[in-house]
N, C-alpha and C positions, 0 to 999 in steps of 0.2 A: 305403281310402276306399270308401265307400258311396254307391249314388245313392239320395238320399233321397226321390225319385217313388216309385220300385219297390222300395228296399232289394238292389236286385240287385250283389253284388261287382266292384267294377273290376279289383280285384288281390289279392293276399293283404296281410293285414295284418303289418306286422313288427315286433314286437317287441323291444327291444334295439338296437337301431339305434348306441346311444352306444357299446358295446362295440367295434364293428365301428372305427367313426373314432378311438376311441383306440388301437388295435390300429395300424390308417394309418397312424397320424403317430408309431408307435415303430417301424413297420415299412412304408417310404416303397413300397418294392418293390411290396405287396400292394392299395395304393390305387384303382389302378384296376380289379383284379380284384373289388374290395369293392365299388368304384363302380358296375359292370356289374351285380352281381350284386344288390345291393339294387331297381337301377331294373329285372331283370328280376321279381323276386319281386313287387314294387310294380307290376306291367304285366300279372300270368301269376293265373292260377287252377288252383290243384294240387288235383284232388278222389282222383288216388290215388296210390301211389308210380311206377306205370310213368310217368305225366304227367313227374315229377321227371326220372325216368329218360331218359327222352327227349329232354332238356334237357342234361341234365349224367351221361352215362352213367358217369364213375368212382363216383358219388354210390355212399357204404355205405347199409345199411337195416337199423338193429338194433330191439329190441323196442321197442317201447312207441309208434309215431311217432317215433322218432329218427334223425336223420338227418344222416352224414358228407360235409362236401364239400374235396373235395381244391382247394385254394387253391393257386393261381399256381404251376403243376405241381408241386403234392405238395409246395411249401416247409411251407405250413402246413397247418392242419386245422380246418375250422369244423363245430360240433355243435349242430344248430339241435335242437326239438322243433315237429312240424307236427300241427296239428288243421285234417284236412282238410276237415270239417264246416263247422268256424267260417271258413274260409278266413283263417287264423292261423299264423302262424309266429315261434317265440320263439327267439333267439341263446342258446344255453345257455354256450357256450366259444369261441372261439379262440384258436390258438398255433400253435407252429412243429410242426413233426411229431414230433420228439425230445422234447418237451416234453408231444404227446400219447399217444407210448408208455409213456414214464415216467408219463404220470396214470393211464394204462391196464393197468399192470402189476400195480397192486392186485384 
């Protein structure tokens, strides 16, 4: 969200949001880690990865702006991409962590 006086950032924008609640409701466990974590992303201004870092220290950091968060100890794996400019952030994946080895084997 944006204040439209100044255009100055509230929060990061999130992108994908639907993926994350359907993920919830197939996997009840992960709910409130997803719920926490949306409304901190929605609350927080990341302009670089230490920011992230500092927040959520397992977070991985691969090329491009991509970035791994280990969900509700390490069950699952969520793989956002951040454009730290735009204050944006887009859900590229979530799943169980087996599920993102095997996507990550190729």
């Amino acid at each position: 969200m944006k204040n439209d006086t100044n255009l100055i950032p509230l929060g990061m924008t999130l992108i994908g949001k639907q993926l994350l609640y359907s993920f919830a409701k197939k996997h009840t466990d992960s709910s409130k880690w997803i719920e926490n974590w949306v409304s901190d992303v929605e609350g927080s201004i990341w302009k670089t990865p230490q920011d992230i870092k500092n927040k959520y220290p397992s977070a991985s950091f691969l090329e491009n702006n991509t970035v791994i968060f280990n969900v509700k100890g390490n069950h699952y794996r969520l793989e956002v991409k951040v454009a730290y400019k735009l204050t944006t952030i887009s859900v590229r994946w979530i799943g169980t962590h087996k599920e993102y080895d095997r996507r990550n084997k190729e």
